[in-house]
Every structure is written in structure tokens, then in C-alpha cells.
Backbone as XML, in Angstrom:
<?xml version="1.0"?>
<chain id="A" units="angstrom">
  <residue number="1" name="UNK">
    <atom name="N" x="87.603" y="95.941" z="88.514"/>
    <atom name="CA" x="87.909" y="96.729" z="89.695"/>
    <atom name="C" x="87.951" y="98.205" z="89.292"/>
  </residue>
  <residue number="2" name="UNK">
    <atom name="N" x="87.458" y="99.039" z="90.228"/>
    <atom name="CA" x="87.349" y="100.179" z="90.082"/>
    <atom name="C" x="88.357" y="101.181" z="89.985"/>
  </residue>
  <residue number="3" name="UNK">
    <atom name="N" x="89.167" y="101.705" z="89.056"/>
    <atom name="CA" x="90.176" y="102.715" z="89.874"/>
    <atom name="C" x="89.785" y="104.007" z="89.366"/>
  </residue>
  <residue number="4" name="UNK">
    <atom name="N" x="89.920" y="105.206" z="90.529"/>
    <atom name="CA" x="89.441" y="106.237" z="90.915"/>
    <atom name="C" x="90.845" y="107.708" z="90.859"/>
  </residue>
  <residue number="5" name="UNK">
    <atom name="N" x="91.452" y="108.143" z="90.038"/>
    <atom name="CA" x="91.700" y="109.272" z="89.817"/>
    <atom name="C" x="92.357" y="110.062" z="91.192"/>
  </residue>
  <residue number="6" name="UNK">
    <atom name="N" x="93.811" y="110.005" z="91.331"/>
    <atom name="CA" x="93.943" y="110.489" z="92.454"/>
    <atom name="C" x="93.706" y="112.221" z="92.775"/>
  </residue>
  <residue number="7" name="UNK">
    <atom name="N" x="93.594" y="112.988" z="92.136"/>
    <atom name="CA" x="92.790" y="114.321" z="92.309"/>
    <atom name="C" x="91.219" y="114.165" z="93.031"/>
  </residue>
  <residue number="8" name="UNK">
    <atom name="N" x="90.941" y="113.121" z="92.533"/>
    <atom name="CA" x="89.420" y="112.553" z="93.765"/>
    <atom name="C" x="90.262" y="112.377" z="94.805"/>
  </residue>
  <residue number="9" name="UNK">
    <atom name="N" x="90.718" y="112.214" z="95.254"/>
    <atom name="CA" x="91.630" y="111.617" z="96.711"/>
    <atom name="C" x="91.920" y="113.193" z="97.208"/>
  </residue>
  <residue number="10" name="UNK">
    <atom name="N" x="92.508" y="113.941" z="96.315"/>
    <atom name="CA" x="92.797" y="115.637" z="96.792"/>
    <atom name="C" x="91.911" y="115.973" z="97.024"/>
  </residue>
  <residue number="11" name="UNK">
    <atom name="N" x="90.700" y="116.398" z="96.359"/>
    <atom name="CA" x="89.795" y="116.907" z="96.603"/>
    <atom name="C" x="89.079" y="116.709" z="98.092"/>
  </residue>
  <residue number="12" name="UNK">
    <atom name="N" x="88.983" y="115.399" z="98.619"/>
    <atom name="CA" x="88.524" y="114.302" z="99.649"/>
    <atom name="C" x="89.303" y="115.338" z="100.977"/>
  </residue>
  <residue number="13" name="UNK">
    <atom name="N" x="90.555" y="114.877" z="100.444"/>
    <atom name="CA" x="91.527" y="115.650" z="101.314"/>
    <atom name="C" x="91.455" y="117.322" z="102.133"/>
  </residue>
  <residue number="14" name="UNK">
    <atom name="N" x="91.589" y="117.839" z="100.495"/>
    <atom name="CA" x="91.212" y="119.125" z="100.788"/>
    <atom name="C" x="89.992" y="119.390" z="101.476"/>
  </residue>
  <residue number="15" name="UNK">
    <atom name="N" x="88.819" y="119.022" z="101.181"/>
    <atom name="CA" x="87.559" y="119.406" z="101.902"/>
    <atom name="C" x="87.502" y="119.283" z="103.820"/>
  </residue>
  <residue number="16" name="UNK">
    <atom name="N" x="88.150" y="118.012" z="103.707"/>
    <atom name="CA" x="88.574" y="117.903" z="105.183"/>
    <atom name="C" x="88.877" y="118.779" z="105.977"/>
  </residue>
  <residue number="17" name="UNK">
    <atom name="N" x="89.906" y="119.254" z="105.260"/>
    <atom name="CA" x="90.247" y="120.834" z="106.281"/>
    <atom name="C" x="91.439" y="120.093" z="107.735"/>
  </residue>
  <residue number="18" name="UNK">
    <atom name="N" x="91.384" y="119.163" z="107.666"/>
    <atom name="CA" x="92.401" y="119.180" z="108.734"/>
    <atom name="C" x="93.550" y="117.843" z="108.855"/>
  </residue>
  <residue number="19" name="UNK">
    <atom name="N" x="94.373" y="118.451" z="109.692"/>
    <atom name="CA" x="95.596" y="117.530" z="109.309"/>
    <atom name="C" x="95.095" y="115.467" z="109.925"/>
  </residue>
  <residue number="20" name="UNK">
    <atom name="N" x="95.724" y="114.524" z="109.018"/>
    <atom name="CA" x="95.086" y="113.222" z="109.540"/>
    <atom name="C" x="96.229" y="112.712" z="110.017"/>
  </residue>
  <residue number="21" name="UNK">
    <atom name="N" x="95.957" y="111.389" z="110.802"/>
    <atom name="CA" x="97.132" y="110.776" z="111.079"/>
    <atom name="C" x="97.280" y="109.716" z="109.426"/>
  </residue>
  <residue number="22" name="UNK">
    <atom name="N" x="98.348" y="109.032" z="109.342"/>
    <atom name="CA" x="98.391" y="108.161" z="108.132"/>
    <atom name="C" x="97.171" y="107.130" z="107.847"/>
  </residue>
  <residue number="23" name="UNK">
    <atom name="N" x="96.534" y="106.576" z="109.428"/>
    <atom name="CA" x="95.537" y="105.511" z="109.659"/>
    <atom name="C" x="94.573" y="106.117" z="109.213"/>
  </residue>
  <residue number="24" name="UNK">
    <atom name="N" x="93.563" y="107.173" z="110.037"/>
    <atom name="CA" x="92.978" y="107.938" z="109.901"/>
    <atom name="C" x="92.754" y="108.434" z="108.025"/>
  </residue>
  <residue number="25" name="UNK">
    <atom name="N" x="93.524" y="109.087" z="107.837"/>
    <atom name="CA" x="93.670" y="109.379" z="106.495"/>
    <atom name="C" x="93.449" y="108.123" z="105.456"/>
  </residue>
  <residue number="26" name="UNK">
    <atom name="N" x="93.702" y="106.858" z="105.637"/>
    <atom name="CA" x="93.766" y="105.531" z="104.823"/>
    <atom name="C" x="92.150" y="105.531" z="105.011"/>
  </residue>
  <residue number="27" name="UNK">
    <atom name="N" x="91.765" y="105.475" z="105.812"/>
    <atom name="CA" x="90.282" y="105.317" z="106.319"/>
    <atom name="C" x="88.971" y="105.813" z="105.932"/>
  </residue>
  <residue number="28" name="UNK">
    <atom name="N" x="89.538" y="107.465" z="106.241"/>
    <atom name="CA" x="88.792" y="108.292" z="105.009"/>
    <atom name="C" x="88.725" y="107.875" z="103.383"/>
  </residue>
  <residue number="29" name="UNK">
    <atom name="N" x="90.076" y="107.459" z="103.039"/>
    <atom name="CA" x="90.343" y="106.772" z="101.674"/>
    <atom name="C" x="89.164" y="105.623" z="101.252"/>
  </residue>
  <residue number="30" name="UNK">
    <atom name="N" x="89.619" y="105.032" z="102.217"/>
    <atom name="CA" x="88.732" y="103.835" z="101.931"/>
    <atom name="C" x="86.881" y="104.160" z="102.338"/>
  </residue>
  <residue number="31" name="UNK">
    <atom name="N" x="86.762" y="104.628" z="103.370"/>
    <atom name="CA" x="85.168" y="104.716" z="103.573"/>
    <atom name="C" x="84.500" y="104.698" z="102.669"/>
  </residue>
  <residue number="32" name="UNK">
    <atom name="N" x="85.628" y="106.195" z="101.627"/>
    <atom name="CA" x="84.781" y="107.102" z="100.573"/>
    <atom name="C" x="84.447" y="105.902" z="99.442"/>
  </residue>
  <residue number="33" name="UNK">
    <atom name="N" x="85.440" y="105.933" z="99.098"/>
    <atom name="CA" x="85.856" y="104.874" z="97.552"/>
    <atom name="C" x="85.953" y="102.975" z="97.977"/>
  </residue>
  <residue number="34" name="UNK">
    <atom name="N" x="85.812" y="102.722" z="99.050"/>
    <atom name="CA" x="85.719" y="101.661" z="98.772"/>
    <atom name="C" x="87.575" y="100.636" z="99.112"/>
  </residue>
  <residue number="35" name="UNK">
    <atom name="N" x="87.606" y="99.579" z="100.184"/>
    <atom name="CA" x="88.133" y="98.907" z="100.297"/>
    <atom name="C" x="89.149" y="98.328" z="98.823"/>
  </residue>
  <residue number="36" name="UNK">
    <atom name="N" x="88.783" y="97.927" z="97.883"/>
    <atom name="CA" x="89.027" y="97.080" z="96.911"/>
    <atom name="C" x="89.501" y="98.428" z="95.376"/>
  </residue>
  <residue number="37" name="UNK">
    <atom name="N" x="88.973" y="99.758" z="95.908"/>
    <atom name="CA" x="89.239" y="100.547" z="94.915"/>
    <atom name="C" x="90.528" y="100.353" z="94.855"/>
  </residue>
  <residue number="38" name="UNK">
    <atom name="N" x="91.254" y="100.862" z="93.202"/>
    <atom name="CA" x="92.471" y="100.474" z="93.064"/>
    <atom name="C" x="92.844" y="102.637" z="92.366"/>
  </residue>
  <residue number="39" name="UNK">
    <atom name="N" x="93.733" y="103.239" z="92.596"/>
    <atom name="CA" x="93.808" y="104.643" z="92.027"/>
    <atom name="C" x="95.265" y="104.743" z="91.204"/>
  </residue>
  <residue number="40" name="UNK">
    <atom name="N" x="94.752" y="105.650" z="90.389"/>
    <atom name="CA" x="95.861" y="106.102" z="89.242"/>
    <atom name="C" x="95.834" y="107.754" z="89.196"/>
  </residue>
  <residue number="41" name="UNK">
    <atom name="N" x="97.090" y="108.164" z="88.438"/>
    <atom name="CA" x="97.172" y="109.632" z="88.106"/>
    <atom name="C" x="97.638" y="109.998" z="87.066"/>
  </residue>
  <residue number="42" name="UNK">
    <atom name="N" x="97.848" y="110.668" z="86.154"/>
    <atom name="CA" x="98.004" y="111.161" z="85.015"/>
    <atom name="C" x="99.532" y="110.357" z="84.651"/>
  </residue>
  <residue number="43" name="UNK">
    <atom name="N" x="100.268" y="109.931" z="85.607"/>
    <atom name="CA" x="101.512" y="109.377" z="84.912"/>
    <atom name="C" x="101.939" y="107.761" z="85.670"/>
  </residue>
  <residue number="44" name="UNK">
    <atom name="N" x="101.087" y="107.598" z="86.378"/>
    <atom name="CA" x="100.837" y="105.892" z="87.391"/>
    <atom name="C" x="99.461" y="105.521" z="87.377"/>
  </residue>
  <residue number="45" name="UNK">
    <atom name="N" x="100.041" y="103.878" z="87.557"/>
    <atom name="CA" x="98.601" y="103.388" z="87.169"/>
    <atom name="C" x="98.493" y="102.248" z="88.410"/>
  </residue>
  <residue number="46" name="UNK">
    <atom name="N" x="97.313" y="101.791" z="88.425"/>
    <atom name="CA" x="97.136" y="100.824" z="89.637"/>
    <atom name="C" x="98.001" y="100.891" z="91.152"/>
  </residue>
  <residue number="47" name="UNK">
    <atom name="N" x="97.475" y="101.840" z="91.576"/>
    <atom name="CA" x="98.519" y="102.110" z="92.509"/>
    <atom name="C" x="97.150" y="101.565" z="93.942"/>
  </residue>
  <residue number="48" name="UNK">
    <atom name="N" x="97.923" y="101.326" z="95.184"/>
    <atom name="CA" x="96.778" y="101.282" z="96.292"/>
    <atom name="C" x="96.640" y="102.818" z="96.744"/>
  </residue>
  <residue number="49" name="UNK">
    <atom name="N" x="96.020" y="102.559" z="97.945"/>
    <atom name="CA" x="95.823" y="103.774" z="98.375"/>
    <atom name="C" x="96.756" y="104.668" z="99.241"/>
  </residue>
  <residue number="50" name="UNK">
    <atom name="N" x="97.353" y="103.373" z="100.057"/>
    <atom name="CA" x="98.799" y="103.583" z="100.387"/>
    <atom name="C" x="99.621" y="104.069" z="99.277"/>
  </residue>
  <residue number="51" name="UNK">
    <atom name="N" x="100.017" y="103.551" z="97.903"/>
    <atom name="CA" x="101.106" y="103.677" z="97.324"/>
    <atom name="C" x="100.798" y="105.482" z="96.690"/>
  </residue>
  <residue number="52" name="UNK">
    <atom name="N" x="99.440" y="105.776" z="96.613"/>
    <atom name="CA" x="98.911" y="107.174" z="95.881"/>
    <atom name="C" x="99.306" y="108.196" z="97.428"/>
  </residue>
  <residue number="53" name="UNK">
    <atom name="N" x="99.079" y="108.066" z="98.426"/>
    <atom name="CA" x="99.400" y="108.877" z="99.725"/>
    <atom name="C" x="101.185" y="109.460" z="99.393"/>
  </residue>
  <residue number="54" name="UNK">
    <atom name="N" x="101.443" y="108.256" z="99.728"/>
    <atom name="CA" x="102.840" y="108.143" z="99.304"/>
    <atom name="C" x="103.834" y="108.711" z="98.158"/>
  </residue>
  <residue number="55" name="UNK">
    <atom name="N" x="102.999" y="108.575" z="97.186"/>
    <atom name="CA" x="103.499" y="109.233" z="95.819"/>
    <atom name="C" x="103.243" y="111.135" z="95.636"/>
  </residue>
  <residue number="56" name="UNK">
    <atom name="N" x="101.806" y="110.906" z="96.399"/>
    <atom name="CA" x="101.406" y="112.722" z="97.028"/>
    <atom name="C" x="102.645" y="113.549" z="97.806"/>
  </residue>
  <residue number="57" name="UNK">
    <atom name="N" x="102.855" y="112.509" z="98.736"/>
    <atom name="CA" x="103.729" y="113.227" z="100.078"/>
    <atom name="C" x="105.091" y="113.459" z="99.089"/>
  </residue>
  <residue number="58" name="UNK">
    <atom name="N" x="105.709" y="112.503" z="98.544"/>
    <atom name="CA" x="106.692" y="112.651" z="98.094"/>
    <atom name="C" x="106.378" y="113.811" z="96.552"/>
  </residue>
  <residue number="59" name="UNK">
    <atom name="N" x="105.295" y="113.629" z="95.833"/>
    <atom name="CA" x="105.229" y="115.388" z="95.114"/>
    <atom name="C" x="104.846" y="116.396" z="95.930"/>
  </residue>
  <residue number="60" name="UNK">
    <atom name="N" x="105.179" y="116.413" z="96.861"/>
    <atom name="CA" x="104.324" y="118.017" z="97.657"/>
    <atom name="C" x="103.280" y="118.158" z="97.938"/>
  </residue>
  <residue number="61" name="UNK">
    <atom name="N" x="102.234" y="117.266" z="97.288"/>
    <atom name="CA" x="100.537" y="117.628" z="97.173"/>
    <atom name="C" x="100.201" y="117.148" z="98.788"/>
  </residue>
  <residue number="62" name="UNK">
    <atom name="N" x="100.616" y="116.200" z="99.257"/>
    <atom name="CA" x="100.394" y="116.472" z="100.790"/>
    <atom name="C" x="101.398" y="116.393" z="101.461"/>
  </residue>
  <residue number="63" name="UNK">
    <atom name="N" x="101.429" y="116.836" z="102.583"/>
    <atom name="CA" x="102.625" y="117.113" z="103.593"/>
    <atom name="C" x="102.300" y="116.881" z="104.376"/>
  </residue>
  <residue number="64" name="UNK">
    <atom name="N" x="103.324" y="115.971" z="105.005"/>
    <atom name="CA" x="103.566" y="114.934" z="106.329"/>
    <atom name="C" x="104.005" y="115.434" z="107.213"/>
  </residue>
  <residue number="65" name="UNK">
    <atom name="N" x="103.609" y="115.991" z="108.056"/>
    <atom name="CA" x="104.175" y="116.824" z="109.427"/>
    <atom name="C" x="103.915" y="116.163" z="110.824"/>
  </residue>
  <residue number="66" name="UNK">
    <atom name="N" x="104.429" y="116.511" z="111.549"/>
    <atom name="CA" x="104.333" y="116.092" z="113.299"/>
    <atom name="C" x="102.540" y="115.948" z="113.743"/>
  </residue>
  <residue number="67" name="UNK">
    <atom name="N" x="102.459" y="117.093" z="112.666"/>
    <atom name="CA" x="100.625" y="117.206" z="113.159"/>
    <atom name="C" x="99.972" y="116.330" z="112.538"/>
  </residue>
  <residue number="68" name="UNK">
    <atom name="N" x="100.411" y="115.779" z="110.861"/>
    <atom name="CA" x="99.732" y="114.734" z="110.735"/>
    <atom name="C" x="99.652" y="115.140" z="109.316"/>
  </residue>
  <residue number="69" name="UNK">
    <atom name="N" x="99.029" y="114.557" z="108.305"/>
    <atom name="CA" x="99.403" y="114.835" z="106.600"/>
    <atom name="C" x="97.917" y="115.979" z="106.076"/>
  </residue>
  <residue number="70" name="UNK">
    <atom name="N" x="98.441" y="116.392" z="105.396"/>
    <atom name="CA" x="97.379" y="117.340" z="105.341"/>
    <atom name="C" x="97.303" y="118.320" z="103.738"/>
  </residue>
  <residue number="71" name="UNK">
    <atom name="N" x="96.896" y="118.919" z="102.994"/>
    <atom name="CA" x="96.472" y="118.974" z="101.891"/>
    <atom name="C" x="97.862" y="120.581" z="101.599"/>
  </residue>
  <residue number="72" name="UNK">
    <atom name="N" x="98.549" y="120.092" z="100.779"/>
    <atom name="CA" x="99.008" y="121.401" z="99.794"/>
    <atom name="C" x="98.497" y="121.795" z="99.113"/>
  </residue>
  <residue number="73" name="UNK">
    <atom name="N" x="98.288" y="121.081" z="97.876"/>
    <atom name="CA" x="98.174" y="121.652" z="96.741"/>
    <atom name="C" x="98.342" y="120.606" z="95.698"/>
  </residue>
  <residue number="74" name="UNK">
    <atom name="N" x="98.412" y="121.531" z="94.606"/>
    <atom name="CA" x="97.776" y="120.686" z="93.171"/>
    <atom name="C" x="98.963" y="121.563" z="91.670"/>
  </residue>
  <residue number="75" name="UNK">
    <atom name="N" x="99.427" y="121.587" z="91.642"/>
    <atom name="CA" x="100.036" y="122.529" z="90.062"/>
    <atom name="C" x="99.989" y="121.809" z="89.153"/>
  </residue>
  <residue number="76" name="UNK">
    <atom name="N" x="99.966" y="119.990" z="89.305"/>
    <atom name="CA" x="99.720" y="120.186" z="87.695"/>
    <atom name="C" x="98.640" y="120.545" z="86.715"/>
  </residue>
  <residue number="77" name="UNK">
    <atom name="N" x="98.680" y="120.126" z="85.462"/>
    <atom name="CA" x="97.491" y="120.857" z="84.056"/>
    <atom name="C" x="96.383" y="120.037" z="84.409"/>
  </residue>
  <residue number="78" name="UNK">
    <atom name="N" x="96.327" y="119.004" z="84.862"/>
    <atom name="CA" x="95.075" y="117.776" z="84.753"/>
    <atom name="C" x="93.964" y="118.116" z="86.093"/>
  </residue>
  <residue number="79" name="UNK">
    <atom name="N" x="92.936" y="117.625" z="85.801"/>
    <atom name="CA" x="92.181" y="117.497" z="86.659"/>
    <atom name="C" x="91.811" y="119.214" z="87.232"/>
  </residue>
</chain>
């Protein structure tokens, strides 16, 4: 099984340019990379795509607002 680097997921994000709903956003996830992809990040491993959203929102890298989740940012060294 494939797993895919969650800074690919930022990047995805970022290019978008606009805020998603959670569905929406899972969707894009999956179109890109694939149903069955499994993603990791410099300090987690095998995570879904749900559990990498989730782990984003809760570091800052995306933010969950009324309008819908949408791209911060990035500070750490990797990627």
C-alpha cells in the first residue's frame, strides 16, 4: 500500500486556494492519491486521510473555520 507524505496533502491544499467543507476536502484527498492511499509525516506513520486532516487542524497547518478548512501554513524543517 501506498503511503504518500502529508506535505503532498499541503501542497494539494494550498493550490486550491479555497476554503473546503471536511467532505469536500476528504474527496479532493482521495481523487488525487487514491481511495486505499495510506499518509505519514515526519513524526506519524500510517495515518488515513481523515486521521492526517485532523492531525493538520490540530498543528495549525489547516484551519477549521465556519467557512470551511483551508490552508495555513507549513514551519516545520522537512519537506
Amino acid at each position: 500500500m501506498e503511503s504518500v507524505h502529508g506535505h503532498n496533502v499541503l501542497n494539494l491544499v494550498k493550490d486550491h486556494q479555497e476554503a473546503l467543507t471536511s467532505d469536500a476536502l476528504l474527496a479532493l484527498i482521495t481523487d488525487h492519491f487514491g481511495t486505499k492511499t495510506r499518509y505519514h509525516t515526519c513524526s506519524l506513520r500510517d495515518l488515513s486521510a481523515q486521521e492526517l486532516i485532523d492531525q493538520f487542524v490540530q498543528k495549525g497547518k489547516l484551519i477549521d473555520s465556519e467557512n470551511g478548512i483551508r490552508y495555513q501554513g507549513c514551519c516545520c524543517k522537512c519537506g
